[in-house]
N, C-alpha and C positions, 0 to 999 in steps of 0.2 A: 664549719667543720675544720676548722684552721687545728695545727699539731703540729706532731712531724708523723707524716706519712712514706710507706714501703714499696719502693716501686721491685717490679720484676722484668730482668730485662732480658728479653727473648734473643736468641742470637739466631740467625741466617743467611744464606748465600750473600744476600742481597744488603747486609748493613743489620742493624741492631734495633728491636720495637721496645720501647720502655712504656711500661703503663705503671699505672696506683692500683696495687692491691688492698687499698684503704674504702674504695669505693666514690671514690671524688670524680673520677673520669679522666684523670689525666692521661693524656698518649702523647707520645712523642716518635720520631723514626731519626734514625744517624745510617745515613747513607753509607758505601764505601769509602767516600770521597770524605767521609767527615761533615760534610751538610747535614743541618739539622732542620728539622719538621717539624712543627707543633698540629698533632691534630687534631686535639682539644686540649684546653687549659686548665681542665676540674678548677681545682678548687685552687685558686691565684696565691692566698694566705696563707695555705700550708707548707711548709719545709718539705722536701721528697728527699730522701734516700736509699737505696740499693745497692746490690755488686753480683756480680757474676766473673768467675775469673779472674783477672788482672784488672777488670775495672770497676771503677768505685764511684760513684755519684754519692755525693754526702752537702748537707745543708754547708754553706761557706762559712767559714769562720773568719769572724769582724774585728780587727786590732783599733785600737783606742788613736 
């Protein structure tokens, strides 16, 4: 299922849930504190990126 996949990332009181709208099962949670969660890994091979507001998750970009 590997791509680049679109995550949506939910904001509340309590820290921030990103999932994959692609259907892979990716979730992740980013606490207030900035700790991060995996909690499940869908699909390991594909690229995720998303934004909501001022933040941006996007696949990394690799210099030579």
């Amino acid at each position: 299922m590997a791509g680049v996949h679109e995550l949506r990332i939910i904001p509340n009181p309590d820290g921030l849930l990103i999932e994959c709208v692609d259907g892979c099962g990716r979730r992740l949670v980013v606490d207030r504190t900035g700790a991060l969660t995996v909690i499940d890994h869908g699909d390991r091979f594909a690229l995720h990126r998303g934004s909501t507001g001022d933040i941006e998750l996007a696949e990394p970009t690799v210099r030579p």
